[in-house]
MARZA-924716 format. One record per residue (C-alpha): residue in three letters; x, y, z. Coordinates in steps of 0.02 Angstrom, whole numbers, plus 50000, padded with zeros to 5 digits. Layout:
N
ALAXYZ;...
% end
This chain:
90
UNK502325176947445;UNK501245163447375;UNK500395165947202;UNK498825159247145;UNK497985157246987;UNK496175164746969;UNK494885165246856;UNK493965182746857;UNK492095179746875;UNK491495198446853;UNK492365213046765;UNK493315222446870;UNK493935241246862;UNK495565242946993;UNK495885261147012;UNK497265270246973;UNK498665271247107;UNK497755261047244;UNK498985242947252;UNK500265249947366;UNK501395266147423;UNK503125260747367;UNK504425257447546;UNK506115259047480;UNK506935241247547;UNK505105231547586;UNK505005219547462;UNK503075217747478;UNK502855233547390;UNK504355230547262;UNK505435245147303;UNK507125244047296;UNK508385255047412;UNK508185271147339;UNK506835269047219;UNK505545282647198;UNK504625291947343;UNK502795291447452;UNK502015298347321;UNK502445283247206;UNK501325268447191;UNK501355250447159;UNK499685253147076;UNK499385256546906;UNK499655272846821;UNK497865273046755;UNK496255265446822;UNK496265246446728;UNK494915235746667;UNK495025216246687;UNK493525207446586;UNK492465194146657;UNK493345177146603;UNK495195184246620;UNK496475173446708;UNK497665182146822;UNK498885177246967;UNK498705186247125;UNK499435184747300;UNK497955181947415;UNK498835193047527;UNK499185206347434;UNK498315222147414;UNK497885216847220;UNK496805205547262;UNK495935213847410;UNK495595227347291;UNK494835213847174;UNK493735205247300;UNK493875186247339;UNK491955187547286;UNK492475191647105;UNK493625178547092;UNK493805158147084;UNK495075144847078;UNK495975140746915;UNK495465123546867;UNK496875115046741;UNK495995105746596;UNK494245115746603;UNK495105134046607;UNK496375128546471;UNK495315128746322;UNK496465136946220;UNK495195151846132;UNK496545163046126;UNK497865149446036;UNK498775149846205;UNK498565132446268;UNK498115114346202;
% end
């Protein structure tokens, strides 16, 4: 898995339970050997909204970011998406 660092450009709304069905023993889906059922997901619980602006690391192959849309998203660039707003960063 290879995780990249995005930078929303439109909000987003992922809905609830759509990510992944959880395979006991694939690690792509983060189930472990006897860890919940098909009716579990790797989604979230409840349908989630990411604002416009929001920075978030996603595996470009993962279902995440498939649901997101490459269209919604761009590179993060170090030194211009660092601006610290939140008192996070210098």
């Amino acid at each position: 898995m290879a995780v990249n660092r995005y930078i929303l450009t439109a909000d987003v709304t992922i809905p609830a339970g759509t990510a992944s069905t959880v395979v006991a023993g694939e690690p792509a889906t983060g189930g472990a050997a006897g860890f919940g059922n098909a009716s579990t997901t790797g989604g979230p619980l409840w349908g989630t909204r990411i604002p416009k602006g929001t920075s978030i690391m996603l595996d470009p192959a993962g279902p995440v970011y498939a649901q997101i849309g490459a269209g919604n998203l761009r590179a993060f660039i170090d030194g211009q998406d660092t601006v610290g707003h939140a008192g996070l960063h210098n």
